[in-house]
C-alpha positions in Angstrom: 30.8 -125.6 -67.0 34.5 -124.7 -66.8 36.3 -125.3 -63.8 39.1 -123.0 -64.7 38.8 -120.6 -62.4 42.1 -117.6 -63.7 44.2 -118.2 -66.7 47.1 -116.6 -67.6 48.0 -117.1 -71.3 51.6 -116.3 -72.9 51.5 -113.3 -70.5 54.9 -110.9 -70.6 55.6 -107.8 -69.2 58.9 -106.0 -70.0 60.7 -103.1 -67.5 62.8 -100.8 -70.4 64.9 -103.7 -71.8 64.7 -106.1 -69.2 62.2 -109.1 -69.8 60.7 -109.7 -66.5 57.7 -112.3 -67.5 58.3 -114.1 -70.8 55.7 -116.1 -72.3 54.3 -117.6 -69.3 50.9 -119.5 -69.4 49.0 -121.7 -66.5 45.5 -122.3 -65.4 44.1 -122.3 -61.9 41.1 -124.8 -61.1 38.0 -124.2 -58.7 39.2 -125.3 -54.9 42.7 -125.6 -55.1 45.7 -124.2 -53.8 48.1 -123.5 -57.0 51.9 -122.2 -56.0 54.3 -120.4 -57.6 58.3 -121.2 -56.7 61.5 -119.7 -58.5 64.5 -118.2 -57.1 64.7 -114.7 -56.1 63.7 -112.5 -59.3 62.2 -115.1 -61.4 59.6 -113.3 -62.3 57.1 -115.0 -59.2 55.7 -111.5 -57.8 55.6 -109.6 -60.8 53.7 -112.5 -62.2 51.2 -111.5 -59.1 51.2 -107.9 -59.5 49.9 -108.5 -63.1 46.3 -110.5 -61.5 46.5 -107.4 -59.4 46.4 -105.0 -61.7 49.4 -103.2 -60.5 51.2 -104.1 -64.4 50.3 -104.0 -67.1 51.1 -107.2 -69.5 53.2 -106.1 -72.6 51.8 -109.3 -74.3 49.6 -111.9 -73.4 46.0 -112.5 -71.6 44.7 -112.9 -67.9 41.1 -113.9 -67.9 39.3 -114.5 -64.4 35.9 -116.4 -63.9 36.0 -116.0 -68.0 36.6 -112.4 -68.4 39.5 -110.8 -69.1 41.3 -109.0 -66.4 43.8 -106.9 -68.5 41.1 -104.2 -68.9 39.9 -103.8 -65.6 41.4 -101.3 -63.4 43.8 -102.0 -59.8 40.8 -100.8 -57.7 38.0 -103.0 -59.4 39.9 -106.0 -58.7 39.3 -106.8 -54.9 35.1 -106.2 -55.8 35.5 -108.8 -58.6 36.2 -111.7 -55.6 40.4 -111.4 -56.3 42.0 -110.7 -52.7 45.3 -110.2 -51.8 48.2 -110.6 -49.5 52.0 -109.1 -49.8 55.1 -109.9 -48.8 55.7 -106.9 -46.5 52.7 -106.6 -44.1 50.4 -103.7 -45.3 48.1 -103.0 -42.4 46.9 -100.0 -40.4 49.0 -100.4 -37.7 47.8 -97.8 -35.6 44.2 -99.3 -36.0 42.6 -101.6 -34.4 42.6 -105.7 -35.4 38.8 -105.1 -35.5 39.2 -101.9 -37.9 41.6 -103.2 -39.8 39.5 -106.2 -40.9 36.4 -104.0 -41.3 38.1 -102.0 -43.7 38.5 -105.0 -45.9 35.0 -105.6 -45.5 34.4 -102.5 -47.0 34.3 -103.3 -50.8 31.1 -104.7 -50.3 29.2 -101.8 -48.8 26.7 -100.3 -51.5 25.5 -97.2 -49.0 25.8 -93.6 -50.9 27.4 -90.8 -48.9 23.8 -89.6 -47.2 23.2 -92.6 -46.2 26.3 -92.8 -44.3 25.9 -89.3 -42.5 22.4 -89.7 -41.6 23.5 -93.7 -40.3 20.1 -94.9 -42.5 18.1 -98.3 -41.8 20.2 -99.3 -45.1 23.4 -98.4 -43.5 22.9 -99.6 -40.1 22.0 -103.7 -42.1 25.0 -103.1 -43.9 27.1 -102.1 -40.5 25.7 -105.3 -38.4 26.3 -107.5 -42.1 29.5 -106.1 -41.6 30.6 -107.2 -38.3 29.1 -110.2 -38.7 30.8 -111.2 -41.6 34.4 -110.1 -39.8 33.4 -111.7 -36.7 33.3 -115.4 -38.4 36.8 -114.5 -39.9 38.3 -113.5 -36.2 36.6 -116.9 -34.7 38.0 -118.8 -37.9 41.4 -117.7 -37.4 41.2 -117.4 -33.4 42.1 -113.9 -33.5 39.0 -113.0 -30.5 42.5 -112.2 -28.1 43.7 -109.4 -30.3 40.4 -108.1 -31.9 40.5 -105.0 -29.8 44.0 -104.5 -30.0 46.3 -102.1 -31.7 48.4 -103.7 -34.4 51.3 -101.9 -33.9 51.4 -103.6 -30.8 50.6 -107.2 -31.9 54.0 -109.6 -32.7 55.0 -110.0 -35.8 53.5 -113.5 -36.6 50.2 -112.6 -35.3 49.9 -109.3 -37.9 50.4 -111.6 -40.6 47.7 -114.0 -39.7 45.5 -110.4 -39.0 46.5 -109.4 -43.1 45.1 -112.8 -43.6 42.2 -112.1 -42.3 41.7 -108.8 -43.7 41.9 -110.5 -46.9 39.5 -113.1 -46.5 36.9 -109.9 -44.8 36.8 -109.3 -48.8 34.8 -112.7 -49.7 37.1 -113.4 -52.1 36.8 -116.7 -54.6 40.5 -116.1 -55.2 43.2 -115.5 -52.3 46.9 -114.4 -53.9 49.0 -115.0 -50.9 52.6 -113.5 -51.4 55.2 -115.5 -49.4 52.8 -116.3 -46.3 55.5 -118.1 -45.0 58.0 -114.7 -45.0 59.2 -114.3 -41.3 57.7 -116.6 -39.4 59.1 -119.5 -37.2 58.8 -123.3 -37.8 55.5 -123.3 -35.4 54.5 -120.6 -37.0 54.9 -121.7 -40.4 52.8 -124.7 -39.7 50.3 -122.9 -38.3 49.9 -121.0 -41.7 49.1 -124.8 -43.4 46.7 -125.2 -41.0 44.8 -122.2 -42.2 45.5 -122.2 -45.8 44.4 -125.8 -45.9 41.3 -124.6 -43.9 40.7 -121.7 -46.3 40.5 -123.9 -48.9 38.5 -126.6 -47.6 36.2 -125.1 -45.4 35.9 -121.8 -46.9 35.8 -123.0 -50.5 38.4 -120.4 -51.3 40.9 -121.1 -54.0 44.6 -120.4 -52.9 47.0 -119.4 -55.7 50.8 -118.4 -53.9 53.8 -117.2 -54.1 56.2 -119.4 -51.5 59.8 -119.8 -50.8 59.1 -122.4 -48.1 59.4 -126.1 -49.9 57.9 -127.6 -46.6 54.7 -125.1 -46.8 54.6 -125.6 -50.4 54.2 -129.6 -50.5 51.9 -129.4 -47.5 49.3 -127.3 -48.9 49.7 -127.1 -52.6 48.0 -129.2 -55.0 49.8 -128.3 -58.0 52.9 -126.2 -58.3 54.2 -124.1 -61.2 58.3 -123.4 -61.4 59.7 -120.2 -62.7 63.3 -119.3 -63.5 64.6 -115.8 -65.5 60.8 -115.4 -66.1 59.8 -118.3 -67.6 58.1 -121.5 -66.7 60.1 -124.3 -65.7 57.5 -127.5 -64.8 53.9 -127.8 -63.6 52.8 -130.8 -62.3 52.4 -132.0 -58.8 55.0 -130.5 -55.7 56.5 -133.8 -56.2 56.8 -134.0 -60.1 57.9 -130.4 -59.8 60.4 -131.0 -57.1 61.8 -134.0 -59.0 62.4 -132.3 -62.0 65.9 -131.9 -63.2 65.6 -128.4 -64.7 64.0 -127.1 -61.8 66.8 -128.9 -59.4 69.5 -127.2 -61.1 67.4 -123.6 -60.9 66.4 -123.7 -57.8 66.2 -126.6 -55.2 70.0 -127.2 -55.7 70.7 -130.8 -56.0 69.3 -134.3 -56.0 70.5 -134.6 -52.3 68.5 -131.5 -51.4 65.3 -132.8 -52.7 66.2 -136.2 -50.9 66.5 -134.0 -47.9 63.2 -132.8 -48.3 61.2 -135.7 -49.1 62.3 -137.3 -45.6 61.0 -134.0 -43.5 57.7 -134.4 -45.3 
């Protein structure tokens, strides 16, 4: 049994004449958090929004769980276990925590239109499933303080842990986090290890990301991929990729930088 979990192979996507992915091939195992660095525009979130479905690869081959994902349509995606997170918050901000997450819950509800307007024994299991389910995310994220309130309300750091719940309310096998980091203080920041590393370890999800943050990304990451100009750099470990001297020059700066960065670790 494989334990290969998505695979991208030689996947490229072109806008008019601009190559935006070129050739770029990885593999993401059962249980681990898999990261994706590169300067602004090398290709990191475009590389996402093709698992998503949102693009379409010009060339190449994404296969999930063994199947390919290049035929399936954006909408199918989050009820095949992919889930997914974005740079820019996208929440219902005039909604409830509590709503919020039990719309994400709703990919899994299998109740026809009757059922719903006649509130059937089927639909009220599924409601109480429901809540259930989104309670254990709200007690695994400590989010029981804001569960009744609006998000439009809520600071900015806590929204972002509420889109991470919202994501997880989807029982995914596979959480795309897009820059989790994005915004948020140095406490913050580390409180985001916390739950990726708890995602992954207690929840059994696997974590692949898209992350600026070299701190975050050596913390939590078990193997990193480097992109530049849409193409693949290094893979290897955050250390092997750090210490890479194509990836220095592309992206982390210098020698002294990475030197820098080994002694906050």
């Amino acid at each position: 049994m494989t334990d290969i979990l998505l695979s991208a192979k030689d996947i490229s996507v072109r806008f008019g004449g601009v190559l935006a992915v070129n050739k770029v091939s990885f593999d993401v195992k059962k249980g681990e958090v898999f990261t994706l660095i590169g300067p602004n525009g090398a290709g990191k979130t475009t590389v996402f929004n093709l698992i998503s479905r949102i693009y379409q690869p010009t060339e190449g081959e994404i296969t999930y769980l063994g199947q390919s994902l290049t035929s399936q349509p954006a909408h199918k995606i989050a009820a095949l276990g992919i889930a997914r997170t974005f740079q820019n918050i996208e929440l219902f901000e005039h909604a409830s925590v509590l709503h919020n997450l039990l719309i994400g819950h709703h990919t899994h509800r299998q109740t026809g239109f009757w059922s719903e307007v006649f509130f059937t024994q089927k639909t009220r299991q599924a409601e109480i499933k429901a809540r259930e389910k989104v309670e254990e995310i709200i007690e695994f994220l400590d989010l029981q303080h804001h569960r009744d309130s609006l998000v439009a309300g809520l600071p900015y750091g806590v929204r972002k842990v509420v889109e991470l719940a919202r994501a997880l309310c989807t029982e995914p096998q596979l959480l795309l986090l897009d820059e989790p980091s994005s915004g948020l203080n140095v406490e913050e920041t580390d409180d985001m290890a916390f739950w990726i590393q708890d995602i992954k370890n207690e929840l059994g999800i696997t974590v692949l990301m898209v992350e600026h943050d070299m701190g975050l990304v050596s913390k939590v990451s078990d193997r990193v991929v480097a992109m530049n100009q849409g193409a693949v750099l290094a893979t290897g470990t955050p250390r092997e990729v750090q210490t890479n001297a194509a990836v220095v020059e592309a992206y982390l700066g210098s020698i002294d930088d990475v030197s820098s960065l080994r002694r906050t670790k």
